[in-house]
C-alpha positions as CSV (number, residue, x, y, z in Angstrom):
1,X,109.6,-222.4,31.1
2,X,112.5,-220.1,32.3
3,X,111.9,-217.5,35.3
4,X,114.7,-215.2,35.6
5,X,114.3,-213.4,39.4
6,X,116.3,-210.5,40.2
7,X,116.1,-210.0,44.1
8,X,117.5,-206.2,45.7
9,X,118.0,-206.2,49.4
10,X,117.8,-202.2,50.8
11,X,119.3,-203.7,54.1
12,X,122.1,-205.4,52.6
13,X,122.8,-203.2,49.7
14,X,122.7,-206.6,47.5
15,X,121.7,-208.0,44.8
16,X,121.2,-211.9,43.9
17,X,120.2,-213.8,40.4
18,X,118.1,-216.6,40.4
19,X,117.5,-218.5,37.9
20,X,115.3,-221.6,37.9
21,X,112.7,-224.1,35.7
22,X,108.8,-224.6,36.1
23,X,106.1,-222.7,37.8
24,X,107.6,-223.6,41.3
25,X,110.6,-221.4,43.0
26,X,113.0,-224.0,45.4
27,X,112.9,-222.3,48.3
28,X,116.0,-224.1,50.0
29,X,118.0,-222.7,47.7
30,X,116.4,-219.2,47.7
31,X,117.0,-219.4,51.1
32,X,120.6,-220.4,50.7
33,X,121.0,-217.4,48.5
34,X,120.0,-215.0,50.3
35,X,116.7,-215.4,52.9
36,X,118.4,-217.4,55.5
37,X,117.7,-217.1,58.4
38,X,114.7,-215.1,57.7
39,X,111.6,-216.9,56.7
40,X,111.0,-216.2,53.1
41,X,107.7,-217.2,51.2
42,X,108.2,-217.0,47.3
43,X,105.2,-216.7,44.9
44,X,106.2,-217.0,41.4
45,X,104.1,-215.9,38.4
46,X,106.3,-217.3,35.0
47,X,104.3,-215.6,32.9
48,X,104.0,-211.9,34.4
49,X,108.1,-212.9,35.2
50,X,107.6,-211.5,38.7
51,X,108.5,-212.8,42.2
52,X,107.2,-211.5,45.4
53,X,109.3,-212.1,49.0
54,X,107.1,-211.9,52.6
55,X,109.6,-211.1,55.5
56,X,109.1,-209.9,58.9
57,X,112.0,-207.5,58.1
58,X,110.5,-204.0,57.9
59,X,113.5,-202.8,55.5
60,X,111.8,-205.2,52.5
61,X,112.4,-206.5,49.5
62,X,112.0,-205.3,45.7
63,X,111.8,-207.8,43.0
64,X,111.7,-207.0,39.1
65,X,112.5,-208.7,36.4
66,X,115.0,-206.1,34.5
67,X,114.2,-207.6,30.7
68,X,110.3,-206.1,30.2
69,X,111.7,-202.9,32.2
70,X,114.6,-202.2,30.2
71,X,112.6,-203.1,27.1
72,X,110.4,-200.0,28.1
73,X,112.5,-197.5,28.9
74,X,115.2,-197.9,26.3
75,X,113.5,-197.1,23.4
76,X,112.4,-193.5,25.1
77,X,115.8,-192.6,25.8
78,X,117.3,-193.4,22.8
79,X,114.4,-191.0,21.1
80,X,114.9,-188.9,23.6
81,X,118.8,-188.6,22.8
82,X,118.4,-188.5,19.1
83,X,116.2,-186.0,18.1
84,X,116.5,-183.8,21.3
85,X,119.6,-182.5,20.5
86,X,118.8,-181.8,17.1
87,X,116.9,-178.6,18.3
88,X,119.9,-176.7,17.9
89,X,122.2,-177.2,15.1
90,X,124.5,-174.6,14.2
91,X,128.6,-174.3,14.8
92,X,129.5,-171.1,17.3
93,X,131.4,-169.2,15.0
94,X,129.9,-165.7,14.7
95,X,131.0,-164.5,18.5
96,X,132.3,-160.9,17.7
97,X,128.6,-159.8,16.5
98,X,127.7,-160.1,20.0
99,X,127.4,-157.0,22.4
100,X,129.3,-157.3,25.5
101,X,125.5,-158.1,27.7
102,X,124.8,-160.3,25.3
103,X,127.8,-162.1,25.7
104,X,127.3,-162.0,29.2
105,X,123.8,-163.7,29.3
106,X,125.2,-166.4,26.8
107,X,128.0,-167.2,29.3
108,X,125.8,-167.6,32.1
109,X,123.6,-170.2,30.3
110,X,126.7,-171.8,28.8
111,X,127.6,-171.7,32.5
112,X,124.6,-173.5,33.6
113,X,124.3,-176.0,30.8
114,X,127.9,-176.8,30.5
115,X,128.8,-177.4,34.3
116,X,129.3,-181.0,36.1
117,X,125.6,-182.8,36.4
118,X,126.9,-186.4,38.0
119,X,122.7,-187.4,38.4
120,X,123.8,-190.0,41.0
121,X,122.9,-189.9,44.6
122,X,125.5,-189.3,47.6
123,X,126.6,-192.5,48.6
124,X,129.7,-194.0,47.1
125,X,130.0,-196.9,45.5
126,X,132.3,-198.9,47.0
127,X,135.8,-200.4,46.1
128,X,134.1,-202.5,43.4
129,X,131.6,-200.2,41.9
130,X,130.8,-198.7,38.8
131,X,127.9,-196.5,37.7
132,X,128.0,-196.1,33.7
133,X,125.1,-194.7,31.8
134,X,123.7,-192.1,29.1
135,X,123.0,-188.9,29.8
136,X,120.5,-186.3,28.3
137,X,120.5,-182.7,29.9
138,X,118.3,-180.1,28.8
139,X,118.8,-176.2,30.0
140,X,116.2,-173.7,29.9
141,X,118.3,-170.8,27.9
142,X,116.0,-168.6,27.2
143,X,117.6,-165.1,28.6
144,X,120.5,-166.1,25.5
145,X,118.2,-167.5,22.9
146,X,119.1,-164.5,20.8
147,X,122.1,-164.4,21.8
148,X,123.2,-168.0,20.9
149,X,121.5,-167.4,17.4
150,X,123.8,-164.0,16.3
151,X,126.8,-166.2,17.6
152,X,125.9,-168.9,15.5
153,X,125.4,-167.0,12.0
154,X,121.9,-166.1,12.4
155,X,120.6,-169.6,13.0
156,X,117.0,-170.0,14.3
157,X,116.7,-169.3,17.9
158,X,115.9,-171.5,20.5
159,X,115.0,-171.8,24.4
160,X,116.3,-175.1,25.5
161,X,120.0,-176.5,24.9
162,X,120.2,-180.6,25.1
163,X,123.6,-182.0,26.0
164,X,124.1,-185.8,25.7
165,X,126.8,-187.2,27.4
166,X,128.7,-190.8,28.1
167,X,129.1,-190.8,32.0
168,X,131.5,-193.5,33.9
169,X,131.8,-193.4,37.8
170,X,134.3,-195.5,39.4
171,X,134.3,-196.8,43.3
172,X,137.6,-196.3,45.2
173,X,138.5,-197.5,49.0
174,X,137.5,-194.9,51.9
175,X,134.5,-193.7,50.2
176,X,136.2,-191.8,47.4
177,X,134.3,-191.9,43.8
178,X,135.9,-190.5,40.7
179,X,134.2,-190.0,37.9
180,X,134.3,-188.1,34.3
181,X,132.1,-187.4,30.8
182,X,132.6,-186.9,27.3
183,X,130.0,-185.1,25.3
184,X,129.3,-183.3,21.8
185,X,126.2,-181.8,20.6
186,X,125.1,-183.3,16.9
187,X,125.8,-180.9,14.4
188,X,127.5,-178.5,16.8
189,X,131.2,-177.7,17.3
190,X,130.0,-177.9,20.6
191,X,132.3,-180.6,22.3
192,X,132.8,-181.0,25.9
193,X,135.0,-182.9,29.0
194,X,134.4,-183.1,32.6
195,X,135.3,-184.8,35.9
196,X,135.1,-185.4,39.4
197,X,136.0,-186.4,42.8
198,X,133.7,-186.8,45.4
199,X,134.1,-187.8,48.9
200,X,131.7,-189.7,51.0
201,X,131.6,-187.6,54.5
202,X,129.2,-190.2,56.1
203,X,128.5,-193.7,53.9
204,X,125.1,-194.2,54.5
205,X,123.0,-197.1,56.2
206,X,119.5,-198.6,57.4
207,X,118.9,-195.8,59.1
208,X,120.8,-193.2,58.2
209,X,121.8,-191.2,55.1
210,X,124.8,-190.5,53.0
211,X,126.4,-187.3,52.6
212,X,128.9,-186.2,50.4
213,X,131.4,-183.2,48.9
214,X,132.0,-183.2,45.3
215,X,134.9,-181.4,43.4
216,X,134.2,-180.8,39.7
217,X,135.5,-179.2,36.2
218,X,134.0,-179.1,32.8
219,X,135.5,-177.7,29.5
220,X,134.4,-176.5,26.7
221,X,136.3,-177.8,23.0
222,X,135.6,-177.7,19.4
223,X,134.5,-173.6,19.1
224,X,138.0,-171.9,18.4
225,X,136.2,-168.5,19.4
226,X,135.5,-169.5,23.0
227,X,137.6,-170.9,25.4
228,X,135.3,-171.8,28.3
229,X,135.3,-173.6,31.6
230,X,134.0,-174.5,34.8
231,X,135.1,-175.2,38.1
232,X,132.4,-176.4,41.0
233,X,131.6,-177.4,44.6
234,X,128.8,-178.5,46.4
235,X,128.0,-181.2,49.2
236,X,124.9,-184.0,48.6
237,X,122.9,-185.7,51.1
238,X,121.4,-189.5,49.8
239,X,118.7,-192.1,51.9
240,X,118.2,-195.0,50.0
241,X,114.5,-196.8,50.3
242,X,114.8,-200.1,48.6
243,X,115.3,-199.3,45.0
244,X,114.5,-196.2,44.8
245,X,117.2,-193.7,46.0
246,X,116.0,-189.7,46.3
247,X,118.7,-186.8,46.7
248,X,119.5,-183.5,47.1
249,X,122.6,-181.1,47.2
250,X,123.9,-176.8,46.9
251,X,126.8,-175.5,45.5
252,X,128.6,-172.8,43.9
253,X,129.5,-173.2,40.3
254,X,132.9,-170.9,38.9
255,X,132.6,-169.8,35.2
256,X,135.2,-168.5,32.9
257,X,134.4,-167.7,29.3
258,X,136.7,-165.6,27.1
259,X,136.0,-164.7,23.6
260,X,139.2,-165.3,20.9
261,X,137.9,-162.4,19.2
262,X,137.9,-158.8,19.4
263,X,135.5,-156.6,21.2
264,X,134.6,-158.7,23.9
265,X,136.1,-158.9,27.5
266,X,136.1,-162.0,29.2
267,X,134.2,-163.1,31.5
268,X,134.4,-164.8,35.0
269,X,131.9,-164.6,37.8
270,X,130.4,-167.7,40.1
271,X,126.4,-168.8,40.6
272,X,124.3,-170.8,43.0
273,X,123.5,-174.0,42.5
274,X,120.6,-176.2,44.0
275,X,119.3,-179.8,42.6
276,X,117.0,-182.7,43.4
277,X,117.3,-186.2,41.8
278,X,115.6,-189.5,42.3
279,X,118.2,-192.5,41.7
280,X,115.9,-195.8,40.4
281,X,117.8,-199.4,40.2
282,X,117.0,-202.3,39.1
283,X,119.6,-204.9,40.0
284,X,122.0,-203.9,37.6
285,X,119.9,-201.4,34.7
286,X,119.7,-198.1,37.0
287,X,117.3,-195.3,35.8
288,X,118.0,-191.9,36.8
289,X,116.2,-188.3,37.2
290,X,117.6,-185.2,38.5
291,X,116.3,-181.0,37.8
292,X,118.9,-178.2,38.6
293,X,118.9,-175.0,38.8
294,X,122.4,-173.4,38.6
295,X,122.1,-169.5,38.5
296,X,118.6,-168.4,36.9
297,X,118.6,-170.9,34.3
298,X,116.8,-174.7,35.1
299,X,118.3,-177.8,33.7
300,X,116.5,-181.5,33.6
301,X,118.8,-184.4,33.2
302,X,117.6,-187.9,32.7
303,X,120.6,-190.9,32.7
304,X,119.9,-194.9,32.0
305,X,122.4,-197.0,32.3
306,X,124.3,-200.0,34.9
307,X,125.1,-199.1,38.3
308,X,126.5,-202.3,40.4
């Protein structure tokens, strides 16, 4: 019988693959992998497919197996990303019935749902590193329910926009991450592309956390009556604890958004922004969680995907 171990160091910021036969784990060659020269004691369970590693280093060890987890969690996002979205369905092509508040209030919670979300945690990844996964925001867009429904020819109204996105980071040397998105709401004109470029101001360690400035732009394609953008800035602090990886950050989030019809000014003002995530990896599946609130509309993103 097969045990496949997958074994996450906090301390080292590393992760080993072990793969070996019977009920027994050779503990020379764990060691060789990775205890030495701590003194490791490894109790394997084949049938639960878990592996447990006693050290006297306080920093510790997480062990999973990533096959029964990623057996779980998959099948919710995928749900979660194909009926979601399906909430609102209707291309933006009535814009000139709209007052000029009303546009207003739709451009702030375009604003809000439409800005950079990287759900990832401040420290970079390294010269090597990649973070790719699938995104689902939701935004609470309540105040422009009514709104988004006259700008869509009457379509039923709803409170909560989900955006699902394809999100690729990339590691560079002197703890510099780039990164960008591609997203388009099903049965929308609603497309959109984004980016960014973040800077690690302190890397992270054992004992101390990461913090980071981020650069970013979305914009808005596919609706031929609104050309839309955003342009952000904020600065993220990160402190890993074994697998699981919380974070915070602030910023200040610049929208424009001009109609291409007549009757309505365009728009440009700036809003706060404020969001908590919780980062979750497991060897190389990563799991991801993060609520924002970017003027007074709230936003929850949840991304799965690899991050090595």
């Amino acid at each position: 019988m097969w045990a496949n171990i997958t074994i996450f160091s906090a301390q080292r910021n590393t992760v080993a693959y072990l793969r070996n036969t019977g009920p027994k784990l050779d503990k020379q060659k764990l060691d060789r992998l990775y205890c030495s020269p701590r003194s490791c004691t490894p109790d394997v369970v084949v049938r639960m497919q878990w592996f447990t590693c006693r050290s006297s280093d306080t920093s510790g060890q997480q062990i999973l197996n990533m096959r029964p987890i990623m057996k779980k969690l998959l099948p919710l996002f995928l749900a979660a990303t194909c009926f979601a979205p399906a909430a609102f369905a209707a291309d933006i092509s009535t814009l000139g019935t709209l007052t000029q508040s009303e546009f207003r209030d739709l451009s702030e919670d375009l604003g809000a749902a439409l800005s950079y979300k990287s759900v990832q945690p401040a420290e970079p990844l390294g010269v090597t590193g990649f973070d790719v996964g699938l995104v689902v925001t939701s935004t609470d867009i309540s105040k422009s329910s009514t709104a988004l429904s006259k700008a869509s020819g009457g379509s039923t109204p709803v409170s909560t926009l989900y955006v699902p996105k394809l999100h690729v980071a990339k590691g560079l040397p002197f703890g510099i991450d780039v990164a960008a998105f591609i997203a388009s709401v099903p049965s929308t004109n609603v497309k959109l592309v984004g980016g960014e470029l973040r800077y690690a101001l302190m890397e992270g360690s054992v004992a101390l956390p990461a913090v980071a400035i981020r650069g970013a732009i979305s914009r808005l394609s596919g609706v031929e009556q609104l050309s839309f953008d955003t342009k952000s800035l904020d600065i993220s602090i990160s402190k890993g604890f074994a697998m699981l990886t919380p974070y915070a950050g602030v910023g200040q989030v610049w929208v424009n958004s001009t109609a291409n019809v007549p009757g309505l000014a365009a728009e440009s003002f700036s809003q706060g922004k404020f969001f908590v995530g919780a980062n979750l990896n497991f060897g190389l599946l990563n799991f991801a969680l993060e609520a924002d609130k970017t003027g007074g509309a709230q936003s929850y993103s949840a991304k799965l995907g690899f991050r090595f």
